[in-house]
C-alpha positions in Angstrom: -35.7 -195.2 24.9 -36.0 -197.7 22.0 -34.0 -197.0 19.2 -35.3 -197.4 15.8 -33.7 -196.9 12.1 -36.0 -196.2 9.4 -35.1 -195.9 5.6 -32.6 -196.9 3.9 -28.6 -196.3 2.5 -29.4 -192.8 0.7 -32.3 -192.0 3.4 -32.5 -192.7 7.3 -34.1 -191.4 10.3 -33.9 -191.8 14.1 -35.2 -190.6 16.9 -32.9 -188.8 19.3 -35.1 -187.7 22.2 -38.8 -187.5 22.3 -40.4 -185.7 19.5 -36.9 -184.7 18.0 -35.6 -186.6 15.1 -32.1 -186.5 12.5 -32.8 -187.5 9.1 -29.7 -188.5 7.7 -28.8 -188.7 3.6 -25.7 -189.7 1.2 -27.6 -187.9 -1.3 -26.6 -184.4 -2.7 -30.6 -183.9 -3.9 -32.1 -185.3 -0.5 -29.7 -182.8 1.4 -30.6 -179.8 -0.6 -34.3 -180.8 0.0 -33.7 -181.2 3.3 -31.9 -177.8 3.9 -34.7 -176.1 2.7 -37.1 -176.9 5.2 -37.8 -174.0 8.0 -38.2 -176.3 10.4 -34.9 -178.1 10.3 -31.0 -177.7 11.1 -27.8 -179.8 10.1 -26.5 -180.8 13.0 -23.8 -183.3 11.1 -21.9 -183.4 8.0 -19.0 -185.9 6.4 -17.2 -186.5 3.6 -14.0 -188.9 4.3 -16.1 -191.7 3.6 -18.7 -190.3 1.1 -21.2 -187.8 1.0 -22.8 -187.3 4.1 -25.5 -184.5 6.1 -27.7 -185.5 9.0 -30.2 -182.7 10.1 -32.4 -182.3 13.0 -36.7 -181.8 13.3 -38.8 -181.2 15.8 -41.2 -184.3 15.4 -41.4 -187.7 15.7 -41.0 -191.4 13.8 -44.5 -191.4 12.1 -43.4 -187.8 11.0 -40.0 -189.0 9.6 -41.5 -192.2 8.0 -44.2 -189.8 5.6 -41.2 -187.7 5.0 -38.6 -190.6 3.4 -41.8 -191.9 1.8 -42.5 -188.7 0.3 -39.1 -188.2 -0.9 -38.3 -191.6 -2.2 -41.4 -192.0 -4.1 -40.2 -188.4 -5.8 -37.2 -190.4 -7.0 -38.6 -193.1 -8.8 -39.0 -192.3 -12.4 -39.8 -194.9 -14.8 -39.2 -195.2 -18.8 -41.8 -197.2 -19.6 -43.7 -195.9 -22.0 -47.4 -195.0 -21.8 -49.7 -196.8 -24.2 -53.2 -196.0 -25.5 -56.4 -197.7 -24.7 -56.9 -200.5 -26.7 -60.1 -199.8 -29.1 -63.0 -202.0 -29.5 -64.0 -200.2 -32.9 -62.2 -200.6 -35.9 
């Protein structure tokens, strides 16, 4: 079996056999996400070297790819300020 890492630092998955997958995190807010799905268990958790919790799913890569997605887009929060339409009329 091919092993592939998707994600990145704060996010990661894996597959570990067929159709069963760990999502790991370093992230206190991505771990209490995760531990709130029904259809997940931690299966790993650290903190010698940092914050750490890898859980287990019952589905596959293209599964855990939507999820990380999902979540990271959740994180990104701009400042920027929204504008109003320019008028033509004046």
């Amino acid at each position: 079996m091919k092993t592939e890492t998707i994600g990145d630092r704060w996010l990661s998955a894996w597959l570990v056999a067929p159709g069963t997958c760990w999502v790991q995190t370093r992230s206190a807010e991505f771990a209490r996400k995760l531990s709130r799905r029904s259809d997940g268990k931690l299966v790993a958790r650290g903190v010698a070297g940092g914050f750490l919790r890898t859980f287990e799913f019952p589905h596959g890569m293209a599964w855990a790819r939507r999820l990380i997605d999902r979540y990271q887009s959740a994180e990104t929060v701009t400042n920027a300020q929204k504008s109003a339409p320019v008028s033509s009329l004046r």
